[in-house]
C-alpha positions, 0 to 999 in steps of 0.5 A, spaced: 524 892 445 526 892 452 533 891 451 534 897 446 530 901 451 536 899 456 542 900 450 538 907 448 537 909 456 544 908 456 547 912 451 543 917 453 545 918 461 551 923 461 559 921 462 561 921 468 567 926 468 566 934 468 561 938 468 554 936 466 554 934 459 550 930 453 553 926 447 559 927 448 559 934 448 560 939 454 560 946 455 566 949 456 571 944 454 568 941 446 569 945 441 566 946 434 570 941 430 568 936 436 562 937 435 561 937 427 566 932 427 561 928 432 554 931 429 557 934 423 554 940 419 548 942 422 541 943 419 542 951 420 547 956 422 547 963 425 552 967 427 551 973 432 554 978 437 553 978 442 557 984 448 560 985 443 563 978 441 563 974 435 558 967 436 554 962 433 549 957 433 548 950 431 542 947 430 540 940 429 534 938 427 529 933 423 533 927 419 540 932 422 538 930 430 541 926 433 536 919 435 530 920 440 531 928 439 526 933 435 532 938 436 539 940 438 542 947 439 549 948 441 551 956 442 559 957 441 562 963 444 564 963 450 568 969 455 573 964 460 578 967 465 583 967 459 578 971 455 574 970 449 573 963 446 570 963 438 570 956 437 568 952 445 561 951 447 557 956 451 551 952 451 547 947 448 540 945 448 536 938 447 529 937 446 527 930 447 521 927 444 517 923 450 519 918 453 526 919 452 528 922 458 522 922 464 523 924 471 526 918 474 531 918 469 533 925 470 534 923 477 538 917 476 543 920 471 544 927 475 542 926 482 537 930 487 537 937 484 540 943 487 533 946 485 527 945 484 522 951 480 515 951 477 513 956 472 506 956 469 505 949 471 511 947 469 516 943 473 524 944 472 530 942 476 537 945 477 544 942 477 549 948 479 554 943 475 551 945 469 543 943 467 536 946 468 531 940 466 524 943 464 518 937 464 512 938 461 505 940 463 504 933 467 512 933 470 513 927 467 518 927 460 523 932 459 522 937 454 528 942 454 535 941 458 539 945 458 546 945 459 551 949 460 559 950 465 558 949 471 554 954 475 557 958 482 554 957 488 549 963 488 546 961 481 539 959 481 535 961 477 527 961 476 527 960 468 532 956 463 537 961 460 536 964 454 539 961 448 542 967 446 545 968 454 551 972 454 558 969 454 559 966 461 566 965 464 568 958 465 569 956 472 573 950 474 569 944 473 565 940 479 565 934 481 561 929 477 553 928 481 553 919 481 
């Protein structure tokens, strides 16, 4: 048991290269024929506008989420400095089930936050290379995390971002968090 823990915690943590990012998938750089090639077809899709920009979003749940997750979401659409990218991802939301990625974990994957906040009781951290973390009532295990391109320095926000956020333009990538 423990050693599945260990190859499960493992498999979880993110790569080390880019941006944050989860499952081999990370916003501004994977497309959607990574992530169906990778995941498949989603359990449901919807296509939006969004400032005037064609998007759309995937949404992976029950027996189509990927293992130790109640769901993923990833946004395609986003705004870069060479203009509009139909098919390359915005963001991407996971939503563990408990005891998949608790406090320490999310420590010992990304590092010290560059902020942390606490909305109606809730704690949540902020990695400006691109993951805002919400922690359940207790601040033990993770609920939502949110991963998008990495944010600039004067970005800190106070809640998640929204799923259906506008395109942000891709900045060039920070150095990965050890």
């Amino acid at each position: 048991m423990a050693r599945a823990l260990v190859v499960l915690a493992l498999l979880l943590l993110p790569s080390a290269a880019g941006a944050a990012g989860w499952g081999n998938v990370e916003p501004g750089t994977s497309t959607i024929e990574q992530v169906r090639e990778r995941y498949g077809a989603p359990s449901k899709e919807t296509r939006g506008k969004i400032e005037g920009y064609d998007t759309l979003q995937w949404i992976y749940e029950d027996a189509k989420a990927p293992s130790g997750l109640f769901r993923m979401t990833v946004d395609f659409g986003l705004l870069a400095p060479g203009g509009f990218k139909a098919s390359v991802v915005r963001l991407l939301q996971i939503e563990p089930k408990p005891f998949i990625f608790g406090r320490h974990t999310v420590l010992q994957g990304w590092g010290v936050p560059d902020g942390i906040g606490n909305q109606q009781g809730a704690v949540s951290f902020f990695y400006r290379e691109g993951l805002f973390v919400v922690f359940d009532a207790e601040g033990v295990n993770a609920v939502a995390m949110v991963f998008t391109p990495p944010q600039p320095e004067s970005f800190a926000p106070s809640a998640p971002p929204p799923a259906a956020a506008p395109p942000a333009a891709a900045p060039s990538p920070a150095p990965p968090r050890r």
